[in-house]
Steps between C-alpha positions, in 0.01 A plus 500: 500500500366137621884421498546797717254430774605102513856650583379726768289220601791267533701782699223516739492146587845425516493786745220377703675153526854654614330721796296141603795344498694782718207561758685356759902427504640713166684174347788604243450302179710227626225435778703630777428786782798689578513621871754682696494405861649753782535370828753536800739195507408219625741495766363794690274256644298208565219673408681653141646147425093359491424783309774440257417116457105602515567726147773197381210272559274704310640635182654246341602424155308239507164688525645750237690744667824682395616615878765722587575572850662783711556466842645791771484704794562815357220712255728682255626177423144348479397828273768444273426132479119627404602761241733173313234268517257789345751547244485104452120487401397321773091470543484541869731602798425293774623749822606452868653845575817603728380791579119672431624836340646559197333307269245740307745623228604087423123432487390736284769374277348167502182609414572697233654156350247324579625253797232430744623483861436318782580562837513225788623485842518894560377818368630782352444898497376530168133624348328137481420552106920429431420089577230245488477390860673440806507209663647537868502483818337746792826586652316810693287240660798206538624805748174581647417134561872490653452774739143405600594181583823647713265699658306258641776361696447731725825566622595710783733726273608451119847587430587403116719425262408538198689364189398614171476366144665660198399871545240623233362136423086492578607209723722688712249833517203309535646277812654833650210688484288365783802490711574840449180620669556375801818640531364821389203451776765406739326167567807320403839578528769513210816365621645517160377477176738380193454355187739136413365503185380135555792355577537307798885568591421896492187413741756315732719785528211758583344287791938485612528865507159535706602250691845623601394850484290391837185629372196351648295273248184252501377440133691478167289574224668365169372569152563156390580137647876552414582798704299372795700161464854729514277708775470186671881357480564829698292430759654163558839605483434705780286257695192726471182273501247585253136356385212355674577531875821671383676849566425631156237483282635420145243566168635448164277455149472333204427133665788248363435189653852545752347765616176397578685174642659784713161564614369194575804433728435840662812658434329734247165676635377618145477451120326718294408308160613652155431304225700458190278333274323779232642366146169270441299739539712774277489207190156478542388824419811501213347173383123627510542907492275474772651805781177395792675824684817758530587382820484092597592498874630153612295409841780426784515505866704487795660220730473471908758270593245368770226462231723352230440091404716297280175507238593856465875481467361251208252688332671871506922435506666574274790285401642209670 
């Protein structure tokens, strides 16, 4: 019997010590944390290619991570690369969504084995018990500070074009949304409104077709830095002037330091900041299994070209 409850007794505190030792990152016998990153490609963007390095910088080897990464534009591809590294036995998805639906089915999945997730940079549709926390950006208010800020130019009439994100992203709905309801006041016209998926060439060759299409226009609202840059090469081709004192106001986000250069020359009239930098503050609470709250909102603001200093290009660019 004494044998009996020394065995039990054992059990129990060779238990205890394995859950002290898993309280906060669940290390494999080997030491490591095995994490499955999902991010767009770093070449969407200046923004994406900081967030890339910030996560590189982050989970290393080094500090005891086994990383895989997964990088694209499109969400089925992004759900299957979810559902492999489930399958793998990773301990935690780290995820940057395409797109914010279809992801409850994958989730639930990754619960059931036991993979924590993560989100960062934007949210999904998804019941907010299927991952640990989210740690994003506002995007509703990156467009409301946007549009406020437009609409305190005060300008006689606003004829836009708008060119939108990848369609379905919480970037692109969030920065559309505030737009939209001015056009639907009628406060604002739409001139056009078209998605280039981020990519600067497919911006160029919207702001063409407006532009040879005859359409009156005064503001270009881009979704990110590179489509307002390809907005931009437009305008010049066509010797339209554009920016502080210009014929066109130009706003683009995510704050690379060209662009905000861009400001500070007064080509550009406004920057709206989106920062990249969330995988600190993910390893912390995998390090501690401290989750402070669901939802960690990065604080970010927005640029006036006439307000802008070099200290800020400094402090908040991203990039070179």
């Amino acid at each position: 019997m004494k044998k009996s409850v020394v065995i039990v007794a054992a059990l129990m505190c060779a238990a205890s010590l394995f859950i002290s030792c898993n309280k906060g990152g669940a290390k494999k016998s080997d030491g490591t944390i095995k994490i499955g990153v999902i991010n767009n490609p770093p070449s969407e963007s200046g923004y994406r290619a900081a967030n890339v390095k910030d996560f590189e910088t982050v989970f290393t080897a080094a500090k005891g991570y086994d990383v895989k990464t997964f990088y694209s534009l499109k969400n089925d591809e992004q759900l299957n690369a979810a559902t492999q590294f489930i399958a793998d036995g990773v301990d935690y998805i780290l995820l940057s969504a395409a797109a914010t639906d279809g992801w409850e089915s994958t989730l639930k999945k990754a619960q059931k084995a036991g993979v924590k997730v993560f989100l960062f940079d934007r949210m999904i549709n998804v019941a907010d018990d299927l991952y640990e926390a989210a740690v994003v950006s506002d995007m509703a208010k990156e467009g409301d500070t946007a549009v406020s800020w437009l609409k305190a130019q005060n300008l006689p009439e606003y004829n836009v074009i708008h060119i939108q994100g990848a369609m379905g992203s919480d970037a692109q709905i969030g920065r559309t949304g505030a737009l939209d309801k001015e056009f639907a006041a009628g406060t604002m016209k739409k001139v056009v409104q078209q998605t280039a998926t981020w990519d600067e060439a497919e911006a160029k060759k919207i702001v063409e077709s407006v532009i040879n299409s005859g359409d009156k226009f005064n503001v270009i609202y881009a979704e990110n830095d590179g489509m307002a840059k390809g907005a931009v090469a437009a305008l010049d081709e066509a010797g339209i002037t554009h920016g502080v004192n210009g014929d066109v106001v130009v706003m683009g986000f995510d704050c690379n330091k060209w662009a905000l250069r861009e400001l500070l020359a007064g080509n550009w009239n406004y920057d709206g900041q989106c920062s990249p930098f969330q995988a600190s503050i993910i390893e912390n609470m995998i390090k501690t299994g401290n989750v402070p709250s669901k939802k960690i909102i990065n604080e970010e603001k927005g640029f006036d070209a006439k307000a802008l200093t070099q200290s800020d290009i400094d402090t908040y660019g991203l990039g070179d």
